[in-house]
PDB file of N, CA, C and O in Angstrom:
ATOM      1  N   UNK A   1     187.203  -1.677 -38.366  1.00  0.00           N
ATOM      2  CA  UNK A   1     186.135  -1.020 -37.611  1.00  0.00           C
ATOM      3  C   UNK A   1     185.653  -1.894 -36.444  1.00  0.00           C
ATOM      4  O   UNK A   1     184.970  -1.381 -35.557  1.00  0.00           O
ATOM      5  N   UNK A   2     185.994  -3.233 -36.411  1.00  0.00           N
ATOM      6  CA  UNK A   2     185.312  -3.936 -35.610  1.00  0.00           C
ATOM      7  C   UNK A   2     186.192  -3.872 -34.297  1.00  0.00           C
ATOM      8  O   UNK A   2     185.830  -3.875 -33.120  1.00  0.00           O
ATOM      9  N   UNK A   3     187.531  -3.808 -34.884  1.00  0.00           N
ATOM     10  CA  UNK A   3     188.243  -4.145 -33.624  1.00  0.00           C
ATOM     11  C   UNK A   3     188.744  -2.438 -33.072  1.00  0.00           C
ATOM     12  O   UNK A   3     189.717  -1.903 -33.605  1.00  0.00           O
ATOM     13  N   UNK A   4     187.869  -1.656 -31.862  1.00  0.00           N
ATOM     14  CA  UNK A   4     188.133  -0.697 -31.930  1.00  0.00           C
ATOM     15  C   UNK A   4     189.522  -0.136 -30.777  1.00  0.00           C
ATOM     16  O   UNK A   4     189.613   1.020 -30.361  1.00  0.00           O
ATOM     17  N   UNK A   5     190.371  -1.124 -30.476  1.00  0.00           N
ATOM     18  CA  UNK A   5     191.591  -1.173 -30.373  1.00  0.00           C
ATOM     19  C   UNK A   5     192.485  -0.580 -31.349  1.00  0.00           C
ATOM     20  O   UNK A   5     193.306   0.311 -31.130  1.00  0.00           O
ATOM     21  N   UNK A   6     192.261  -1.119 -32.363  1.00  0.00           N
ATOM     22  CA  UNK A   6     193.582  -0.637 -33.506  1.00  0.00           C
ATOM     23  C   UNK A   6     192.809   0.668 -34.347  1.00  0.00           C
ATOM     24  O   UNK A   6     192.114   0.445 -35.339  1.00  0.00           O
ATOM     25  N   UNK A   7     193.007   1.883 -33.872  1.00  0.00           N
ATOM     26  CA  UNK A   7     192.695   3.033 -34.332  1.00  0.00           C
ATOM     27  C   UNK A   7     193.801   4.135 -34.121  1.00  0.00           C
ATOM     28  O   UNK A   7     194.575   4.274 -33.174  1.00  0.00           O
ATOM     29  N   UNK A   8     193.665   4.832 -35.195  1.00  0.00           N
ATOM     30  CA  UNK A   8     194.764   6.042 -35.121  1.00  0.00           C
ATOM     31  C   UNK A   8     194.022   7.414 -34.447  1.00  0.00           C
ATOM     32  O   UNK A   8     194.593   8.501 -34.532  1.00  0.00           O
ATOM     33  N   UNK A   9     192.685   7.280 -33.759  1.00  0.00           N
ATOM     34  CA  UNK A   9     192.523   8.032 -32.994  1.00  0.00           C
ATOM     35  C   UNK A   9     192.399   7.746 -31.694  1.00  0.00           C
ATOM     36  O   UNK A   9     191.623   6.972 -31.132  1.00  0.00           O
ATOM     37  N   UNK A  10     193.619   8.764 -31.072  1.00  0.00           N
ATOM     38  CA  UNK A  10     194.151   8.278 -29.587  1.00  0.00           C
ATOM     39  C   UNK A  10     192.723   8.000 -28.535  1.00  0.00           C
ATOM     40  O   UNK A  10     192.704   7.075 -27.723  1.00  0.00           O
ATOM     41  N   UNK A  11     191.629   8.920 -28.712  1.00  0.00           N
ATOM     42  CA  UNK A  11     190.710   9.243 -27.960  1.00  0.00           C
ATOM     43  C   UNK A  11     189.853   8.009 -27.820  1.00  0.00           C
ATOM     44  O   UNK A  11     189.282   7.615 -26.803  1.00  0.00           O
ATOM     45  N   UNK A  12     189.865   7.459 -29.043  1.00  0.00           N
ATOM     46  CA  UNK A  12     188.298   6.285 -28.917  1.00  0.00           C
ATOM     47  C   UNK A  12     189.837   4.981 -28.101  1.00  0.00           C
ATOM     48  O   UNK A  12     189.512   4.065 -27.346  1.00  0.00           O
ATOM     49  N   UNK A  13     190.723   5.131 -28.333  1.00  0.00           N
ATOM     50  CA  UNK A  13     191.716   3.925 -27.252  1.00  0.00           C
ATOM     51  C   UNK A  13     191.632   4.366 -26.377  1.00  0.00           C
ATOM     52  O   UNK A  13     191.223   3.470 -25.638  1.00  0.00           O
ATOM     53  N   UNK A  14     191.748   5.350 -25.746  1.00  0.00           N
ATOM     54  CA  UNK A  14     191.833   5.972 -24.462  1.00  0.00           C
ATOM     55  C   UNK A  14     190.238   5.534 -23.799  1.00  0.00           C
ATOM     56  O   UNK A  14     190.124   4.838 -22.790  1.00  0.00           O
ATOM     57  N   UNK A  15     189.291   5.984 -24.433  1.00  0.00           N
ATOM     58  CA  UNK A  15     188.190   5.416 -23.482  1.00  0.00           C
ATOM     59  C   UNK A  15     187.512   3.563 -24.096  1.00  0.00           C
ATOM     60  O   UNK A  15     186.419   2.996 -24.094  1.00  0.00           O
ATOM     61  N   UNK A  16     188.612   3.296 -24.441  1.00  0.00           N
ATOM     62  CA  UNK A  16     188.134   1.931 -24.175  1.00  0.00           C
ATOM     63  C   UNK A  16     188.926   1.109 -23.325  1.00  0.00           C
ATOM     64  O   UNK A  16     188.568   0.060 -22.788  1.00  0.00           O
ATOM     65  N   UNK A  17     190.150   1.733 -23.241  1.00  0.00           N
ATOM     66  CA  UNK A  17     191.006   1.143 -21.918  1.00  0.00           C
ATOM     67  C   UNK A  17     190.063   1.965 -20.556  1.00  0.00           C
ATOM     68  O   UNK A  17     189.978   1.478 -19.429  1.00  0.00           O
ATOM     69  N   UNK A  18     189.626   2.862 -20.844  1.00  0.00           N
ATOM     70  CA  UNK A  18     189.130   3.193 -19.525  1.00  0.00           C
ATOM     71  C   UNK A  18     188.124   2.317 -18.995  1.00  0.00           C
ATOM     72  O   UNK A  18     188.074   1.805 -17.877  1.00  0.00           O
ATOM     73  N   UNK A  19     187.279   2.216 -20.026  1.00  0.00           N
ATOM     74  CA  UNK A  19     186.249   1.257 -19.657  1.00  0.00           C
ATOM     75  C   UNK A  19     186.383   0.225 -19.720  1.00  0.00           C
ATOM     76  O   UNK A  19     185.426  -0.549 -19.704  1.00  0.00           O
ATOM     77  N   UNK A  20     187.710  -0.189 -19.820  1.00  0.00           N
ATOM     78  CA  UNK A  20     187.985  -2.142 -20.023  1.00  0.00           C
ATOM     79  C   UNK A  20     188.414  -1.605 -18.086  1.00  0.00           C
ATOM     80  O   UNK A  20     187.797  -2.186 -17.193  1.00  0.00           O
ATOM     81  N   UNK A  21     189.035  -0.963 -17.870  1.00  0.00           N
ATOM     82  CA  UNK A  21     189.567  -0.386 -16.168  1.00  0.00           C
ATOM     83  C   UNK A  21     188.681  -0.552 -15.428  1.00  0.00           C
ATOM     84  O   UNK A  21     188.563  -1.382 -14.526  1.00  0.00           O
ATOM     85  N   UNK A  22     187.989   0.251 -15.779  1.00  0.00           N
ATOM     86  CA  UNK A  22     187.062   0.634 -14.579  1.00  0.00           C
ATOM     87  C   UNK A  22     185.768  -0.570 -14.394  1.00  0.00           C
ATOM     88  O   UNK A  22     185.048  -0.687 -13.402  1.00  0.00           O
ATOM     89  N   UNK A  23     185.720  -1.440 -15.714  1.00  0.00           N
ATOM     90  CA  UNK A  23     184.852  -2.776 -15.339  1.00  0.00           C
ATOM     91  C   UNK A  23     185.742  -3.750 -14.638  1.00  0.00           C
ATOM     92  O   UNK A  23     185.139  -4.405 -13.788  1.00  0.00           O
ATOM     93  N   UNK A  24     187.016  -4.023 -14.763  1.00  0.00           N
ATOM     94  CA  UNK A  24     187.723  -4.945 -14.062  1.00  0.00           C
ATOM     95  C   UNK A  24     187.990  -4.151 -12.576  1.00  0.00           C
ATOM     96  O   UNK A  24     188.343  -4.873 -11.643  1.00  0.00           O
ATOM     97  N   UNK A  25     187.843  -2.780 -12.339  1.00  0.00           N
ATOM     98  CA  UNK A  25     188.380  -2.256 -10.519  1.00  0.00           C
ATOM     99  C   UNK A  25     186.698  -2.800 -10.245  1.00  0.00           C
ATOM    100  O   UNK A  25     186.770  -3.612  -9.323  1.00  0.00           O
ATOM    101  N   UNK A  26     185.460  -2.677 -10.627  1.00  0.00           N
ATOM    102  CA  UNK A  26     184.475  -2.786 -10.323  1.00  0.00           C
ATOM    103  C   UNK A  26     184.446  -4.308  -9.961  1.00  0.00           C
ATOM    104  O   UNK A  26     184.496  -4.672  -8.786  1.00  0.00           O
ATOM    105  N   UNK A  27     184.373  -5.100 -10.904  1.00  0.00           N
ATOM    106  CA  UNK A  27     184.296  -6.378 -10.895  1.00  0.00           C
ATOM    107  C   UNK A  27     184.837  -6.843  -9.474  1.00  0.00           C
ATOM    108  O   UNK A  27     184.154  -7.302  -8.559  1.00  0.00           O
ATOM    109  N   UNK A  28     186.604  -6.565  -9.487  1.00  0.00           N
ATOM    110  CA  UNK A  28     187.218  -6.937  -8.219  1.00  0.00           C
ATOM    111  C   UNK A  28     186.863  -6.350  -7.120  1.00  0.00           C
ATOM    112  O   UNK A  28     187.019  -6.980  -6.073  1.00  0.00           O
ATOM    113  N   UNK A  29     186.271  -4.936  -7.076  1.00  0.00           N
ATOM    114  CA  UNK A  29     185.807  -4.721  -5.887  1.00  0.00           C
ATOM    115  C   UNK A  29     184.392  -4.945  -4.931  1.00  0.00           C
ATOM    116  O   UNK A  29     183.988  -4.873  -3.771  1.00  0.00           O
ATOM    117  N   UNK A  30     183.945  -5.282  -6.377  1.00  0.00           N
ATOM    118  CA  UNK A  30     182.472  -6.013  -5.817  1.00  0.00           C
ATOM    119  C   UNK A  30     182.454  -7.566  -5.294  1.00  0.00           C
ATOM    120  O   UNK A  30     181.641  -8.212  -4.634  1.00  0.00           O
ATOM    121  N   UNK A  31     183.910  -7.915  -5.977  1.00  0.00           N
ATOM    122  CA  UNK A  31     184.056  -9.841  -5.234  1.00  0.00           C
ATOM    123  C   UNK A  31     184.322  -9.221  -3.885  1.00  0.00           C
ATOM    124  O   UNK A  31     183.551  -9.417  -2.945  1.00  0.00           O
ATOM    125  N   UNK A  32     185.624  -8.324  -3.760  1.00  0.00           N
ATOM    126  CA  UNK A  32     185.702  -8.168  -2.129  1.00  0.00           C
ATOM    127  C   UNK A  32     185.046  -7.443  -1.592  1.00  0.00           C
ATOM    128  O   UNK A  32     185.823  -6.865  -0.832  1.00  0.00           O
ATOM    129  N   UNK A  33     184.188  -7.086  -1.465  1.00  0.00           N
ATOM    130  CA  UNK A  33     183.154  -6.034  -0.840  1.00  0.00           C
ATOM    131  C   UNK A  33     181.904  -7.237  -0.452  1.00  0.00           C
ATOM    132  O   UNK A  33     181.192  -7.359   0.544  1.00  0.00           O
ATOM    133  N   UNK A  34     181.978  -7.781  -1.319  1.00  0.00           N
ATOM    134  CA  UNK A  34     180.703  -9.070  -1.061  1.00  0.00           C
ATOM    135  C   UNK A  34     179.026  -7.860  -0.976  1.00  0.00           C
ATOM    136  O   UNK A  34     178.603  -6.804  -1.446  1.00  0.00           O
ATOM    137  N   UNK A  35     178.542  -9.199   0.154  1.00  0.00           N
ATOM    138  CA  UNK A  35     177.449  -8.437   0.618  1.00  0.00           C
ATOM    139  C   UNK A  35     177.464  -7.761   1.992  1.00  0.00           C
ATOM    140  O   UNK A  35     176.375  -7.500   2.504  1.00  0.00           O
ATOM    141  N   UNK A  36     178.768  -7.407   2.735  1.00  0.00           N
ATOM    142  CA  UNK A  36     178.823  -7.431   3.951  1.00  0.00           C
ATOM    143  C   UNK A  36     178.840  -6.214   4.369  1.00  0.00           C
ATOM    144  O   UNK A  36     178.534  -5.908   5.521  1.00  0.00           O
ATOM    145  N   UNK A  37     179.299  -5.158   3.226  1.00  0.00           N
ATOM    146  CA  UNK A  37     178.780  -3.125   3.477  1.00  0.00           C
ATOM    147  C   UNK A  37     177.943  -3.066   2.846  1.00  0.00           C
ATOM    148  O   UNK A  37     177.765  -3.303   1.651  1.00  0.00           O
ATOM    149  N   UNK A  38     176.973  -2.531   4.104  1.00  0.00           N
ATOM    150  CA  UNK A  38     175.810  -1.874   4.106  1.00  0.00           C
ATOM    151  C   UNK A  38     176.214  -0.764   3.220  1.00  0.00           C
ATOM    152  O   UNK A  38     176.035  -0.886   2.008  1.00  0.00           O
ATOM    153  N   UNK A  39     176.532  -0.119   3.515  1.00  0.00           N
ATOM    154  CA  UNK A  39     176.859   1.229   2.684  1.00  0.00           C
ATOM    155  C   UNK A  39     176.443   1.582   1.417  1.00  0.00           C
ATOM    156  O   UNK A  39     175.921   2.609   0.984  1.00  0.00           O
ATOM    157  N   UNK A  40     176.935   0.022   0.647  1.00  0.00           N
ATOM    158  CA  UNK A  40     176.922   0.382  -0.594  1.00  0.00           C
ATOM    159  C   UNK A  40     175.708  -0.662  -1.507  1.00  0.00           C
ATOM    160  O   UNK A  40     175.770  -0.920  -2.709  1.00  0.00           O
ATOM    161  N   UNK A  41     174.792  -1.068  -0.667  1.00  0.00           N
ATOM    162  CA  UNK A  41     174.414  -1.610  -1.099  1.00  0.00           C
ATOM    163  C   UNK A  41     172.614  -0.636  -1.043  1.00  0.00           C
ATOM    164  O   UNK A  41     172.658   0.515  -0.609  1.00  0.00           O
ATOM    165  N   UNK A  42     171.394  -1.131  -1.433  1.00  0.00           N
ATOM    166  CA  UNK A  42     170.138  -0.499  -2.208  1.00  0.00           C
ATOM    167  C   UNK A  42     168.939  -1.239  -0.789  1.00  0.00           C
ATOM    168  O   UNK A  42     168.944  -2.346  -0.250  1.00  0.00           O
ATOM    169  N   UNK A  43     168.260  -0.324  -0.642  1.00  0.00           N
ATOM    170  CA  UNK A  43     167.121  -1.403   0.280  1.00  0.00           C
ATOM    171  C   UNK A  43     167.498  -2.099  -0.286  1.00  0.00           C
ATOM    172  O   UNK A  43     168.714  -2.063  -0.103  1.00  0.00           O
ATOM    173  N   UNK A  44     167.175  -3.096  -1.201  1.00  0.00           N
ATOM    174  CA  UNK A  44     166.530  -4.545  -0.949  1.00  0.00           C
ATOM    175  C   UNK A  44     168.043  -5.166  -0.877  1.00  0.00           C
ATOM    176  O   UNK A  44     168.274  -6.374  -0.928  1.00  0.00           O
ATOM    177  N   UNK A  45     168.733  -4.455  -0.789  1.00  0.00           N
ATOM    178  CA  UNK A  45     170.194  -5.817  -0.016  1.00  0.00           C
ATOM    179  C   UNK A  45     170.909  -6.072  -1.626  1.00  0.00           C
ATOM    180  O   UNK A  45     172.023  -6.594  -1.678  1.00  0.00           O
ATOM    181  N   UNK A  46     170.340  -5.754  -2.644  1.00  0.00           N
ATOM    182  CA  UNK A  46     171.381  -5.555  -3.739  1.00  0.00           C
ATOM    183  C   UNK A  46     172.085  -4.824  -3.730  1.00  0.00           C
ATOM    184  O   UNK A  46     172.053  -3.807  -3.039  1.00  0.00           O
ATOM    185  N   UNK A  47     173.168  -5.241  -4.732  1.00  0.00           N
ATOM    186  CA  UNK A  47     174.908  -4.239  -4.957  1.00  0.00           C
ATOM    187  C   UNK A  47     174.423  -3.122  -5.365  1.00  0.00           C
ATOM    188  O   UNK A  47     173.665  -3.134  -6.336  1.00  0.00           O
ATOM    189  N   UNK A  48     174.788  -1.775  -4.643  1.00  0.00           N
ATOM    190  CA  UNK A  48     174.468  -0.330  -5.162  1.00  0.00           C
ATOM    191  C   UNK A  48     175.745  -0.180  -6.248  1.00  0.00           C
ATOM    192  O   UNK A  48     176.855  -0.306  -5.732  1.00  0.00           O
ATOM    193  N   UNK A  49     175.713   0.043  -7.508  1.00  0.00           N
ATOM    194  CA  UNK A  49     176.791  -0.101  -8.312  1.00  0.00           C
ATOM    195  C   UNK A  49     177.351   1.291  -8.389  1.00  0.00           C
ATOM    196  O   UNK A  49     178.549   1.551  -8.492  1.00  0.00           O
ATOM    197  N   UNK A  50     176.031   2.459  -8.309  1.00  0.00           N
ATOM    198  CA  UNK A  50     176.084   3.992  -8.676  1.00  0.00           C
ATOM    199  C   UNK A  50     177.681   4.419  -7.647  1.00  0.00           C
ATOM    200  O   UNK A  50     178.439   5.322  -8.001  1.00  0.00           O
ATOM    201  N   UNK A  51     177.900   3.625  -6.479  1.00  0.00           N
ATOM    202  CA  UNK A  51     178.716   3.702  -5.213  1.00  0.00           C
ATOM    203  C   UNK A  51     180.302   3.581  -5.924  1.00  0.00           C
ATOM    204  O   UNK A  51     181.293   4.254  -5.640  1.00  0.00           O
ATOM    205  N   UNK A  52     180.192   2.671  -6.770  1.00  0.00           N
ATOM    206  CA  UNK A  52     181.517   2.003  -7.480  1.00  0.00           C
ATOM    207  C   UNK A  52     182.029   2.932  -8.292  1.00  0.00           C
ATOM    208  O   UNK A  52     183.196   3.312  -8.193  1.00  0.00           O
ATOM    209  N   UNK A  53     180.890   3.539  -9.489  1.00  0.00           N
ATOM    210  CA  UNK A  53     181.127   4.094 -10.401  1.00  0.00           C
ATOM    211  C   UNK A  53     181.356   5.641 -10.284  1.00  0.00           C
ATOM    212  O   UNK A  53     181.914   6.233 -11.207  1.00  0.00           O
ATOM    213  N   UNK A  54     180.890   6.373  -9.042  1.00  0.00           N
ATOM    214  CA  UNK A  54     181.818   8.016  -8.572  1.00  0.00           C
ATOM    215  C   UNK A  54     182.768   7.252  -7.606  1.00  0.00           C
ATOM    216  O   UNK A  54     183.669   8.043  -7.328  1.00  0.00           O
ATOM    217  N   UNK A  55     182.913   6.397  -7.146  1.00  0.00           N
ATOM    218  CA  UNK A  55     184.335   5.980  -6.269  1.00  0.00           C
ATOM    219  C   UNK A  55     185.504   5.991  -7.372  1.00  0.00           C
ATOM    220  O   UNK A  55     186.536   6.616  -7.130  1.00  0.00           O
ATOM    221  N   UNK A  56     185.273   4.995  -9.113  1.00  0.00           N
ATOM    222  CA  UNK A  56     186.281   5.099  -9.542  1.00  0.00           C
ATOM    223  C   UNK A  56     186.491   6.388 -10.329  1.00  0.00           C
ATOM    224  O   UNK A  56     187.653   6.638 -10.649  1.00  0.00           O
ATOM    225  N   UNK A  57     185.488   7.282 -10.705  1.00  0.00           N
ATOM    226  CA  UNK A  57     185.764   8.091 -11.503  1.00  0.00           C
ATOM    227  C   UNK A  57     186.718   9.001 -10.351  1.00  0.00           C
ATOM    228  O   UNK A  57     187.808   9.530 -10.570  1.00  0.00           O
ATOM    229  N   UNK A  58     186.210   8.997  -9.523  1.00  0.00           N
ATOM    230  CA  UNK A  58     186.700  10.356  -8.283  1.00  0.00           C
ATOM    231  C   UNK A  58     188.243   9.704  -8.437  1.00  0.00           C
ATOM    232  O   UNK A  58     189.212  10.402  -8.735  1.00  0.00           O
ATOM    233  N   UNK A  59     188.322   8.237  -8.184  1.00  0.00           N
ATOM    234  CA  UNK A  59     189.937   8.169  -8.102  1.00  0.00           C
ATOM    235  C   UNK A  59     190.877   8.296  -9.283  1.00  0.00           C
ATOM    236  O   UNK A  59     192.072   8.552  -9.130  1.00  0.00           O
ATOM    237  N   UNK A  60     190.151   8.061 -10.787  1.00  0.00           N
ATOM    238  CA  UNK A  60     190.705   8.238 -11.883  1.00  0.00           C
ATOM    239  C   UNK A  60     190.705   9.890 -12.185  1.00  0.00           C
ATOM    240  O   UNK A  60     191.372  10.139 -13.189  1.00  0.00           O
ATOM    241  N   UNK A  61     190.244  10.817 -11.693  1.00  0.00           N
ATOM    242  CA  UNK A  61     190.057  12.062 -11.881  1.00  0.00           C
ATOM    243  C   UNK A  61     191.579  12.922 -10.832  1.00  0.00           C
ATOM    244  O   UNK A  61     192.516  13.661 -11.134  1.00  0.00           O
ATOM    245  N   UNK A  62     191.242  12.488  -9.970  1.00  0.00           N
ATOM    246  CA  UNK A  62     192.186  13.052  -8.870  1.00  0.00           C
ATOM    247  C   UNK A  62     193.240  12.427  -8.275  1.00  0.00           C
ATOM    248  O   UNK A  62     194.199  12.983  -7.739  1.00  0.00           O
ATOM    249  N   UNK A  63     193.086  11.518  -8.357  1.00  0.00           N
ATOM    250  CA  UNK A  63     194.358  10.203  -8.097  1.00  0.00           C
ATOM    251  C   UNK A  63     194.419   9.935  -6.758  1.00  0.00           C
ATOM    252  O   UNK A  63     195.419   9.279  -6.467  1.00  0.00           O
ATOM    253  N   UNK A  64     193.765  10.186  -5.918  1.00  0.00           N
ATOM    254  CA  UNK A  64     193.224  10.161  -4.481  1.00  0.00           C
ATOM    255  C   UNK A  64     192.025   9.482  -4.097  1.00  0.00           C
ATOM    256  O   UNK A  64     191.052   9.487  -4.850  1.00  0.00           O
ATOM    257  N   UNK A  65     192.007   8.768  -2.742  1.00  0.00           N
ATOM    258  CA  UNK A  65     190.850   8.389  -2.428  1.00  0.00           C
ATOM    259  C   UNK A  65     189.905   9.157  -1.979  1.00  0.00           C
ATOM    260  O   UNK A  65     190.541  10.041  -1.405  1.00  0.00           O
ATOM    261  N   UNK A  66     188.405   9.484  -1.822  1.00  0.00           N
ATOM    262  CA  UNK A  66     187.555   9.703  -1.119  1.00  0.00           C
ATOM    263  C   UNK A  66     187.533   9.708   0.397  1.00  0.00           C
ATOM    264  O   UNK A  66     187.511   8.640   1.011  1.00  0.00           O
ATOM    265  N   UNK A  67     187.536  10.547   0.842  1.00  0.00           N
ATOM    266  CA  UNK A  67     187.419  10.773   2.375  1.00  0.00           C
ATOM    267  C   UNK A  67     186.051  11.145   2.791  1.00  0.00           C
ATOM    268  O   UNK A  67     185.803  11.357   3.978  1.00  0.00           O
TER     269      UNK A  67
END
């Protein structure tokens, strides 16, 4: 039970590789993104994360980037 890797239900592996994914595309895209887009960042000049998290779902959903 602890290790919820080794399960015979496909579903709870499936969203824990997702979410092991989508914290490592986040992670790396927030080193290269820095602080230098405005875009994605909150008034006070912190990382807008909400930006990361429909960027990867949109690309894990459709397999395409955002335009």
């Amino acid at each position: 039970m602890e290790n919820k890797e080794l399960s015979n239900h496909p579903e709870v592996i499936k969203k824990v590789l997702y979410d092991y994914a989508k914290a490592k595309w986040i992670t790396h895209r927030t080193d290269i993104q820095g602080k230098k887009d405005a875009a994605i960042q909150d008034e006070d000049g912190s990382m807008d994360f909400d930006y990361f998290y429909f960027y990867y779902d949109y690309i894990y959903d459709r397999g395409v980037q955002p335009y």
